[in-house]
N, C-alpha and C positions, 0 to 999 in steps of 0.2 A: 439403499440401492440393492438389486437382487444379486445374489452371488455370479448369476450370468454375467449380468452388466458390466461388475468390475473386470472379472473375467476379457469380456469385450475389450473395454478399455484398459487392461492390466500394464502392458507392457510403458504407457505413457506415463498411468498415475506411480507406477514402480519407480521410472526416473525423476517425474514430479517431486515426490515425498522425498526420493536421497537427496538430491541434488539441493532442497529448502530446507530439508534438516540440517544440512551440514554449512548451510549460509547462516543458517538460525545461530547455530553457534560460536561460528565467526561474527557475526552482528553482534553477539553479547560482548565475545571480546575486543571488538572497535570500541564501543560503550566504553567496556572498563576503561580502557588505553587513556581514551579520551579525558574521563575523570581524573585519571591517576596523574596524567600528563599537565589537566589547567592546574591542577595542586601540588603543584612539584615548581623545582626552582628553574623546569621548561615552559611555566606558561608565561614567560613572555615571549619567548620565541614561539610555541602554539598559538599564540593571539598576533605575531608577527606573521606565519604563515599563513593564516585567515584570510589578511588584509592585505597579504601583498598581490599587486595589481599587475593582471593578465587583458595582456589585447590582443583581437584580433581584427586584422585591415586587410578589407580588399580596397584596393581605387580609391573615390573616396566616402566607402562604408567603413565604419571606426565602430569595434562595439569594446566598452574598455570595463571591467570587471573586477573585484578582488578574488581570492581565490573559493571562497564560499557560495559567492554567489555563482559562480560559472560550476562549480557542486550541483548546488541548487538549480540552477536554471539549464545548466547545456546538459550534464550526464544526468540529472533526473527526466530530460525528456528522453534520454536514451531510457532508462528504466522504465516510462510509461510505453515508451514505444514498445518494450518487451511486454508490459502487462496489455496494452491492445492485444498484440498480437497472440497471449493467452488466451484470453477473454475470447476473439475470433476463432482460434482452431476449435474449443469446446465448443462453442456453439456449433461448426461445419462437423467436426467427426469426435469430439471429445464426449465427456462424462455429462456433458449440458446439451447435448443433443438430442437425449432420451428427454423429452419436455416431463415426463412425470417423476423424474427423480429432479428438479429446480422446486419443488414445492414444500419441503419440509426447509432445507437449508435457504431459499429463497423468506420464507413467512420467518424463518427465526433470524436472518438479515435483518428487514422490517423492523421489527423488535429492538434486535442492535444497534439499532440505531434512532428509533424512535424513546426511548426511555432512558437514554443515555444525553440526547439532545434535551428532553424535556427535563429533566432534573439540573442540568447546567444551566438552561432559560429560565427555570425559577429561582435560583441563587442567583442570576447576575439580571435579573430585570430591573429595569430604570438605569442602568448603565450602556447605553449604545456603543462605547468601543469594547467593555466587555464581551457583548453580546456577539462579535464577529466572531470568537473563538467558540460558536456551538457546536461545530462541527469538529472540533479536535477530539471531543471524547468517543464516535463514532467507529473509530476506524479500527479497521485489524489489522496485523503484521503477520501475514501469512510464513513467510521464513522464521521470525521469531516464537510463532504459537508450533510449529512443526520443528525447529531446532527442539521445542522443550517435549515435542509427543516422541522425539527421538530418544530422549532421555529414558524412556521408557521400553523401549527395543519392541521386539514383536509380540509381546504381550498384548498391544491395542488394536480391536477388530479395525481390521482394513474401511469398513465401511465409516468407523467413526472417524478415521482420517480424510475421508473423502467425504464426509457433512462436515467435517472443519475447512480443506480446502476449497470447496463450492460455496461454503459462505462467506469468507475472505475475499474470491473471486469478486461475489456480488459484490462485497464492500468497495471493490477497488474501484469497481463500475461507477458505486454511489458517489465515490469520494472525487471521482472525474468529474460527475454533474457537476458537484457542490461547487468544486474548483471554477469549472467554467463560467457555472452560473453566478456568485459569489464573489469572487476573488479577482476583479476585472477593474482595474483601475482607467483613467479617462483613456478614451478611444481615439485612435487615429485610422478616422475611417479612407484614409491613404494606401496606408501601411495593412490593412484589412483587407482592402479590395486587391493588393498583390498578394495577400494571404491565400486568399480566394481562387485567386488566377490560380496560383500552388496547386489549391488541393484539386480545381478543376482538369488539372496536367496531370496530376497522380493520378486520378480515375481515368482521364482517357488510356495512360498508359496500361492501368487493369483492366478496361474492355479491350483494350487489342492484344492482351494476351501477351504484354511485354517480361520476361521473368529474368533481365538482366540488372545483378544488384546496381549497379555505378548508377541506371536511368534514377531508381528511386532514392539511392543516397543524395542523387547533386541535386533533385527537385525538393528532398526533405528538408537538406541544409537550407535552401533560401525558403521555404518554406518558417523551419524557425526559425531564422532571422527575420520576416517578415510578422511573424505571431509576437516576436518578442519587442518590435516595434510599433505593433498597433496596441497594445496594451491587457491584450488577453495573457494569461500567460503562457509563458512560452514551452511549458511541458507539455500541453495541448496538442503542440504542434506533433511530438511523438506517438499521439493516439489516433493524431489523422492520419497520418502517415502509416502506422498499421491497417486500419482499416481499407486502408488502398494495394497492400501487397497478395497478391493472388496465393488461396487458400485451395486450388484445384491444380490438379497439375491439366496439360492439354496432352501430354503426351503418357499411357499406358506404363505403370513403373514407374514412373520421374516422380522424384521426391518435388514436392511442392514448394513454391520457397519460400512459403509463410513458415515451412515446418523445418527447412534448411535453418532459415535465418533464427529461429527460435531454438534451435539447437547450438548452432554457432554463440549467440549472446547467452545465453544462457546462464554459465559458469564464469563469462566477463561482468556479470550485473551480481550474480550471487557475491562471489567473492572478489569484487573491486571494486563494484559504485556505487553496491549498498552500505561496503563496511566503512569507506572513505565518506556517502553522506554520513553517517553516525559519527565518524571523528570528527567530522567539522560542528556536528548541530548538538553532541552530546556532553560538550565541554565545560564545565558549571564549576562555577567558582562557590565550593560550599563556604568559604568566608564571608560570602556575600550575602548568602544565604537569612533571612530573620524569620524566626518562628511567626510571628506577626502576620507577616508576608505569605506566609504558606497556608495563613486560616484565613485571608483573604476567599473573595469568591471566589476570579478565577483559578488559581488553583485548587481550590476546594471542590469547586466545580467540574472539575477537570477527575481529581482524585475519583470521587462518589459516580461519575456519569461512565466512565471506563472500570472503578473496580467493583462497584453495582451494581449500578445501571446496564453494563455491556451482558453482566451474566443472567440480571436477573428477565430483562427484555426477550434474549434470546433463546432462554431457559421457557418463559412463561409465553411466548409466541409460539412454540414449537410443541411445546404441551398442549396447547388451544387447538392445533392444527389436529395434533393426533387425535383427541379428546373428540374431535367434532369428525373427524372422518376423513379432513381435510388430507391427509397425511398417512404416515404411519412409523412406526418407530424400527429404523435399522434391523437386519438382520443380525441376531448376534452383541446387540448395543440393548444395554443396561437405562437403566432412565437414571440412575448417579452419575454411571460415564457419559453420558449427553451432557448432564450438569457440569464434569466437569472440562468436556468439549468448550459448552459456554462459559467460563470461568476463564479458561485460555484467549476466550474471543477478547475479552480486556487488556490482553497485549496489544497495543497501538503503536507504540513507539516508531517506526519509522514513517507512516502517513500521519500520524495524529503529529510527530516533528515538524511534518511538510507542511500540515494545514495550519500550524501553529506558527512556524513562520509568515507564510503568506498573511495568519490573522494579525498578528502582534508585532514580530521582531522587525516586518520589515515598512510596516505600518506605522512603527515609532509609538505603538501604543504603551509602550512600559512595563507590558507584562512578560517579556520574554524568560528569563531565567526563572521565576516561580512557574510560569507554563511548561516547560522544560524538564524540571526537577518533578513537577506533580505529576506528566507523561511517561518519567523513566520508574518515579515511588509507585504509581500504578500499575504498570505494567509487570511490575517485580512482584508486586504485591496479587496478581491476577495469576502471574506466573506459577507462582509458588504455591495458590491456590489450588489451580486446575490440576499440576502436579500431582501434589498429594492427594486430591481425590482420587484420580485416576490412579496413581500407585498402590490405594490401597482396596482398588475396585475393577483393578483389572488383573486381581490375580489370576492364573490358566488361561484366561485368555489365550486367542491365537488368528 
């Protein structure tokens, strides 16, 4: 990206970068908490608080839940609904508006995800419920890979944070498809067509220029309820519902309230619904644990496709790119420190969690705690990578 560019967009990606480095680090320490906690003489009560069961009724709608899954299913659509609504301002006035800076971090996406995919469907072929977990090794944890470039303080060019957060972005994009397209249990095309009705109320209200929050909270709410009834999942419903919040303001001055709303949640997703899904989804009973287990495919698969596969796809996509003209390499950015940009991209842990549940835990496929444990050993092992390359490759930097 040219020095201008960031310039342009400086003042967003400046809160961007503090605001996910300092989630990054609280995400680590939910992690720990979580471990320290199922192994201590509180995980029975940790494994009571999971399970204990949360209703909510209006009339007679009953949606009745333990406490993980209403984790899982109601505040992680609040969190996609923050990542829509990312995803949307870049494209209207962000760093993904300029279409010719999407093409180095967009081709080395690609990458990350294709050779990370492809080495976990070669270790777990001929096994079909393995095979649903190919897409946990794909994902990036954009708070997590930027808590660890904070580690690094201002030593790392601006712009190599900005080809990590614009590939992340893509990921999260990609990880929506996968979800939507994928991850869709039997249909209730009842419960769909009032899904529908939803989002068709959310758009009229954005053509007519409605910009009062309460209209699109009470249509979002039935909204998910409706999504998390027809069998799609119901995080989904938070990316519709982004997409429907007006990104313009109508009135000269007036903050916009795609850009209100994403300021407001912002610091509520950072540091509460990211660190709360991690306690609930990163709690692994290492007694349980068998070596055995852990050289099985899927985790094995898992390990090699995120500490690999993640760097080496988006390391040797982005090379191809430059190499051929497609591209070019950062201002200021080293080709070790891109390497180890991509290196970081193997931090997965809180989407590669999501999509590991959706594949496995909640599937009843068996794999939960090895995919779990091979997603956090990856990640730390990706982490600690990019780290030290970077540490010792970004020295003067500025």
């Amino acid at each position: 990206m040219e020095p201008n560019t960031i310039e342009h967009f400086g003042e967003n990606i400046r809160r961007f970068l503090k605001l996910e480095s300092a989630a990054g680090l609280v995400l680590i320490g939910a992690t720990i908490a979580a471990m320290l906690v199922k192994n201590s003489s509180l995980s029975s009560a940790y494994q009571a608080l999971l399970l204990l069961e949360g209703q909510l009724r209006v009339g007679t709608l009953s949606i009745e839940k333990p406490v993980f899954l209403w984790v899982n299913d109601l505040w992680m659509a609040v969190f996609f609904f923050l990542v829509g609504m990312e995803i949307k301002r870049e494209f209207i006035e962000g760093y993904l508006s300029d279409r010719s800076q999407i093409v180095l971090p967009l081709i080395g996406a690609v990458g990350g995800i294709v050779v990370p995919a492809s080495i976990y469907v070669m270790l777990n072929w001929g096994d079909p419920a393995a095979l649903k977990g190919w897409a946990v090794p794909t994902a990036t944890d954009i708070a997590f890979a930027l808590g660890i470039l904070a580690l690094l303080g201002p030593r790392v060019p601006v712009a190599l944070k900005v080809f990590l957060m614009t590939l992340a972005v893509l990921d999260d994009f990609a990880a929506i498809v996968v979800i939507a397209v994928l991850y869709t249990t039997q249909l209730s095309m009842s419960s769909l067509a009032l899904a529908g009705t939803a989002a068709a109320v959310l758009l009229i209200l954005n053509r007519a220029g409605v910009t009062r929050i309460a209209a699109y909270v009470l249509v979002g709410i039935a909204l998910w309820v409706f999504v998390l009834k027809s069998g799609v999942h119901a995080t989904l419903a938070g990316v519709v519902l982004a997409m429907a919040i007006p990104g313009k303001s109508a009135t000269p001055g007036e903050t916009p309230l795609l850009r209100h709303l994403i300021h407001a949640l912002h610091p509520w997703v950072a540091f509460g619904i990211l660190p709360a899904f991690a306690f609930v989804n990163a709690g692994i009973d290492f007694g349980e644990l068998r070596w055995e287990r852990m050289l099985g495919s899927v985790p094995l698969g898992i390990v090699m496709g995120l500490f690999l596969g993640k760097q080496f796809g988006v390391f040797a996509f982005s090379w191809a790119a430059i190499r051929f003209g497609f591209a070019r390499l950062p201002d200021g950015v080293t080709w070790m420190q891109l390497y180890g940009v991509a290196a970081l991209c193997g931090v997965g842990f809180t989407m590669s969690l999501f999509i590991g549940s959706l594949a496995f835990a909640e599937g009843g496929s068996g794999y939960a705690r090895p995919d779990r444990f091979a997603i956090i050993l990856a990640s730390m092992l990706s982490g600690i990578t990019g780290y030290l390359i970077l540490r010792f490759n970004t020295r003067g930097s500025n």
